[in-house]
LUMSENU-390746 format. One line per field, with one value per residue: residue number from 0; residue in one letter; x, y, z of N, C-alpha, C, O in turn. Coordinates in Angstrom, 2 decimals, decimal comma. Each point is the difference from the previous one (the first is absolute). Example, Ala and Ser with C-alpha at 12.3 -4.5 7.8 and 13.67 -1.06 7.14 Angstrom:
k	[0|1]
r	[a|s]
n.xx	[13,19|-1,39]
n.yy	[-5,69|1,07]
n.zz	[7,80|-1,38]
ca.xx	[-0,89|0,82]
ca.yy	[1,19|1,19]
ca.zz	[0,00|0,06]
c.xx	[0,90|-0,77]
c.yy	[1,20|1,09]
c.zz	[0,00|0,73]
o.xx	[1,04|0,51]
o.yy	[-0,02|1,11]
o.zz	[0,66|0,17]
//
This chain:
k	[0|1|2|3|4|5|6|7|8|9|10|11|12|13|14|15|16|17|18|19|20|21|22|23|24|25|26|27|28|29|30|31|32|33|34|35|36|37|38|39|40|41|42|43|44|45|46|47|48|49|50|51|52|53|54|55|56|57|58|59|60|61|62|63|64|65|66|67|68|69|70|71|72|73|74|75|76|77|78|79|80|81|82|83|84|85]
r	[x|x|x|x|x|x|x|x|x|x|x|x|x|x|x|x|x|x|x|x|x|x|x|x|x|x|x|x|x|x|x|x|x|x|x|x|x|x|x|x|x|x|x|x|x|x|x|x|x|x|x|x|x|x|x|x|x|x|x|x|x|x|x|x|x|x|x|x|x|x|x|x|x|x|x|x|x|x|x|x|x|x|x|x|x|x]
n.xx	[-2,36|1,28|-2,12|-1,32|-0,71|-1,87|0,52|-0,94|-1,02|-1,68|-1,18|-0,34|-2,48|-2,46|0,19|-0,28|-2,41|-0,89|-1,38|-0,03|-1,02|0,12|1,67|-1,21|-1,63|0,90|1,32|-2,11|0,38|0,91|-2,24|0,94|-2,12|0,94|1,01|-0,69|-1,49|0,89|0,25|-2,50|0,24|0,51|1,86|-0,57|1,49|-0,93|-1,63|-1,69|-1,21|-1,98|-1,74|-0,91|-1,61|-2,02|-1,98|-1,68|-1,51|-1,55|-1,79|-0,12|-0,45|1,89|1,39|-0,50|0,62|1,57|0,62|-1,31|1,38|-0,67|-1,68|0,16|-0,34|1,83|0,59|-0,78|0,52|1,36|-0,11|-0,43|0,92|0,41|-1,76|1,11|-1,73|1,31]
n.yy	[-5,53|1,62|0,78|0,28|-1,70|0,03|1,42|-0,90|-2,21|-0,54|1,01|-0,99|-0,48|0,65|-0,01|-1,92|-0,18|1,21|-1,67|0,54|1,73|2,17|0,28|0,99|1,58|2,37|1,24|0,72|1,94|1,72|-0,54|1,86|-0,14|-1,24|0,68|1,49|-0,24|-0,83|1,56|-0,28|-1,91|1,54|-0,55|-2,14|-1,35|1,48|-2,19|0,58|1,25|-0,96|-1,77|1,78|0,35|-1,14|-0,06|0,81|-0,72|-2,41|1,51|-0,07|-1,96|-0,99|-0,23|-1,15|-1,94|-1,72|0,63|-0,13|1,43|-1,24|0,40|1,78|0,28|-1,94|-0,48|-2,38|-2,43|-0,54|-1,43|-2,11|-2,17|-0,58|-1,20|-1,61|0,78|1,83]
n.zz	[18,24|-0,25|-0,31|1,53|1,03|-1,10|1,05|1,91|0,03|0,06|1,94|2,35|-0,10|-0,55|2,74|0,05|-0,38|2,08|0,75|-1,72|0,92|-0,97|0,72|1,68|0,55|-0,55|1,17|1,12|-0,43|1,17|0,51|-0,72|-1,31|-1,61|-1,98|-1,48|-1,29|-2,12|-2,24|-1,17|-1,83|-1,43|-0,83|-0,92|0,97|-2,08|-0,31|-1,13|0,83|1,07|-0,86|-0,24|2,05|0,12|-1,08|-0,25|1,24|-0,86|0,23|2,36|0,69|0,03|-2,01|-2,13|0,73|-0,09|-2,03|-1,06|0,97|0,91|-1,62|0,86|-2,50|0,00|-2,17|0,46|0,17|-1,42|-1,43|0,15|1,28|-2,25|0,61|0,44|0,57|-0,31]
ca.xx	[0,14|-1,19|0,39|0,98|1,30|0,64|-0,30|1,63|0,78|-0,49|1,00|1,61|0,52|0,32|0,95|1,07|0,36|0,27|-1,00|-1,23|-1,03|-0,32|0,98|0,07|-1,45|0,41|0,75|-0,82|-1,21|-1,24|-0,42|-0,12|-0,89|-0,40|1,19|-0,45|-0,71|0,77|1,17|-0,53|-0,44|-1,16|0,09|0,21|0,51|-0,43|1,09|0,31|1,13|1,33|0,94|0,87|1,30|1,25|0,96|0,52|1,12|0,26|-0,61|-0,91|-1,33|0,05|0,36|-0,72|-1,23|0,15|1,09|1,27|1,09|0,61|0,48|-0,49|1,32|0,28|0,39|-1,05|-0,27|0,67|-0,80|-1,36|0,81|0,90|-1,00|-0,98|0,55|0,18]
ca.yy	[0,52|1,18|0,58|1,04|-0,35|-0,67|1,34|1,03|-0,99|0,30|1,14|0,18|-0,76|0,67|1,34|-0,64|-0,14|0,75|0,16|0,39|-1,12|-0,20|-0,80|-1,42|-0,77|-0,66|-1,24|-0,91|0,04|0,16|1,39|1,26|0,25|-1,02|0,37|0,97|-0,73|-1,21|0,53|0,79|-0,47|0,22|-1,70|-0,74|-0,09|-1,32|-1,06|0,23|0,72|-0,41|-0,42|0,73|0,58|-1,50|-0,02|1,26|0,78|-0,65|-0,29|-0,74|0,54|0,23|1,67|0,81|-0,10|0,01|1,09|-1,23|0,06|-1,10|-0,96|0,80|0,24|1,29|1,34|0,80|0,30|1,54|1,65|0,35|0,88|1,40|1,03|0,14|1,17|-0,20]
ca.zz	[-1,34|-0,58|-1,41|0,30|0,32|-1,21|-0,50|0,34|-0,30|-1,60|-0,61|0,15|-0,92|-0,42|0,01|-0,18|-1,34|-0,89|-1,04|0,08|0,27|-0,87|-0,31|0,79|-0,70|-0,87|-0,02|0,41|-1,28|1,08|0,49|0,92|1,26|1,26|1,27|1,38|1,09|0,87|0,74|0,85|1,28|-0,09|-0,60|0,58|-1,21|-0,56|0,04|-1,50|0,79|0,45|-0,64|-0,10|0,72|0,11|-1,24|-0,45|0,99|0,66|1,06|0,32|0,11|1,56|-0,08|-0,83|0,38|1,43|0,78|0,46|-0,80|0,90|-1,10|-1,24|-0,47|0,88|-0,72|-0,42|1,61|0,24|-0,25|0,71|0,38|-0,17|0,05|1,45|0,66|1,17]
c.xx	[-1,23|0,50|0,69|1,49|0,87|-0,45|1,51|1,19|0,02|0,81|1,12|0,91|0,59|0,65|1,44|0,84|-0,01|-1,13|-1,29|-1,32|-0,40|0,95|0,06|-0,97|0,66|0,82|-0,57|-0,84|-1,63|-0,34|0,48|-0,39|0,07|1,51|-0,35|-0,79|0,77|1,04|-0,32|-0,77|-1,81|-0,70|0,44|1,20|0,01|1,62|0,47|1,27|1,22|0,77|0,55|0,94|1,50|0,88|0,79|0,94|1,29|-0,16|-0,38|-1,34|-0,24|0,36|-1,30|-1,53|0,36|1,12|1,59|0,92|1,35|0,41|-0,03|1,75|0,75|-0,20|-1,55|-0,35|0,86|-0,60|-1,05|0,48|0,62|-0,98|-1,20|0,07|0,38|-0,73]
c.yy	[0,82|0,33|1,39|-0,32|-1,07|1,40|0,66|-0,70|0,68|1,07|0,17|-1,31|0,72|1,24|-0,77|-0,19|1,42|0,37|1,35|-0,75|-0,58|-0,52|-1,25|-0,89|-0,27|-1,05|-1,54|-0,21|0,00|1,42|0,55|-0,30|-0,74|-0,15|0,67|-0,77|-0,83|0,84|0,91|-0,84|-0,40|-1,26|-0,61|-0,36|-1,55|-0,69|0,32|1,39|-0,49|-0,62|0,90|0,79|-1,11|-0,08|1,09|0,85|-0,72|0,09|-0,99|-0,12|-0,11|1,43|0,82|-0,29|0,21|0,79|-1,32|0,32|-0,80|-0,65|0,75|0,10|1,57|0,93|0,87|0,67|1,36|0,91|0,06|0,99|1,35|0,86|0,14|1,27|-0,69|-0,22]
c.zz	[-0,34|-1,34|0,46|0,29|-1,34|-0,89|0,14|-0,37|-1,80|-0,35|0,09|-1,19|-1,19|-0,53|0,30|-1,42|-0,99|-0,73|0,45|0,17|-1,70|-0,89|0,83|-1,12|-1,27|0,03|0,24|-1,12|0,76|-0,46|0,49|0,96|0,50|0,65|0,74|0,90|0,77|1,41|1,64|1,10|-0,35|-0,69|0,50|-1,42|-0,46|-0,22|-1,02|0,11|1,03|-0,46|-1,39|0,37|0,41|-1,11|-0,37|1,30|1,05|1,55|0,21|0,19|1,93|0,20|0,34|1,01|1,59|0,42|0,09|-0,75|0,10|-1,19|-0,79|-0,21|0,62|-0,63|0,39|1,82|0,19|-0,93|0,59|1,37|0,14|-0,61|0,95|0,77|1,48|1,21]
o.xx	[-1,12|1,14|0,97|0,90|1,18|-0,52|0,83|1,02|1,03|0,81|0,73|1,18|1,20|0,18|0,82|1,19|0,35|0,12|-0,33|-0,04|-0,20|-0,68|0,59|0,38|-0,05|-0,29|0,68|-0,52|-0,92|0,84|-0,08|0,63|-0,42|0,12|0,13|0,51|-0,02|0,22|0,75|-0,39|-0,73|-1,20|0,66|-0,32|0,31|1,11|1,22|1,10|1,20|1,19|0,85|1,05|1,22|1,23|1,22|1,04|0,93|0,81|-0,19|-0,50|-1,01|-0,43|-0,26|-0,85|-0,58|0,20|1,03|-0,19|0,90|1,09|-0,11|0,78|-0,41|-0,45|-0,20|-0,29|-0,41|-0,19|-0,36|-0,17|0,05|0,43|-0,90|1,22|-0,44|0,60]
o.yy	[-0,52|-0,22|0,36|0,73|-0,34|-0,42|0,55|0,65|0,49|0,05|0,48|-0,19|0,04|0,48|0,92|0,01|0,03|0,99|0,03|-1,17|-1,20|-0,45|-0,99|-1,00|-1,16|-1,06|-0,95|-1,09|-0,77|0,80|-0,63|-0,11|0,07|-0,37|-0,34|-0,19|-0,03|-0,28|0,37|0,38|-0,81|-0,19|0,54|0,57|-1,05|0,53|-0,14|-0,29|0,22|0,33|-0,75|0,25|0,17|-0,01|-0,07|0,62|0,52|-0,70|-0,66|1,09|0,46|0,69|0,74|0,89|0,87|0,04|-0,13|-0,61|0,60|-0,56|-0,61|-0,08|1,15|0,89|1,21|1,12|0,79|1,15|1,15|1,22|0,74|0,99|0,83|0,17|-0,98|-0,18]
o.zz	[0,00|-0,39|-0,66|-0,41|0,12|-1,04|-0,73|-0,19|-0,46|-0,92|-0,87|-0,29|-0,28|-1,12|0,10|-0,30|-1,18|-0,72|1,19|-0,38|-0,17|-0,93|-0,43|-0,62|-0,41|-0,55|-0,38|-0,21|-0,28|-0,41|1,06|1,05|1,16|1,16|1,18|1,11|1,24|1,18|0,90|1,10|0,56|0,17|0,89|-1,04|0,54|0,04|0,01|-0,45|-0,07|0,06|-0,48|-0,59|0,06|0,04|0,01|-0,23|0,63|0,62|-1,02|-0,30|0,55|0,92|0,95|-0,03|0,66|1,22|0,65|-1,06|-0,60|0,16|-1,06|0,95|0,18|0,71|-0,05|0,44|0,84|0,39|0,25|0,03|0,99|-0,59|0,07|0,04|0,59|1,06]
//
């Protein structure tokens, strides 16, 4: 697990749902800036975030920290999916 690699988890999180990076922070009630950092890798992502991405998107945190999609809800395991590039 690297912050680069829960970076890329972050966004395709977020481009599943449709959001902008700055509409992501809003929806979290976070800085901007510090979505950007999380989304870039460049942070490490605080517990206080993850456990909002749990609530609010219903991810997991094996999702979100170790790549494990294996339990995550189907609706969501397919949009992540159906935006991945090829």
């Amino acid at each position: 697990m690297t912050d680069e690699a829960v970076g890329r988890r972050l966004k395709s999180l977020r481009e599943a749902m449709d959001l902008s990076p700055s509409e992501m922070a809003d929806t979290l009630g976070i800085e901007r800036t510090y979505w950007t950092r999380y989304e870039k890798g460049r942070q490490g992502l605080s517990d206080s975030v993850a456990a909002l991405l749990v609530l609010r998107f219903s991810v997991t945190l094996d999702y979100l920290i170790m790549g494990d999609d294996s339990k995550l809800p189907v609706s969501i395991f397919e949009k992540i999916r159906s935006k991945k590039p090829e």
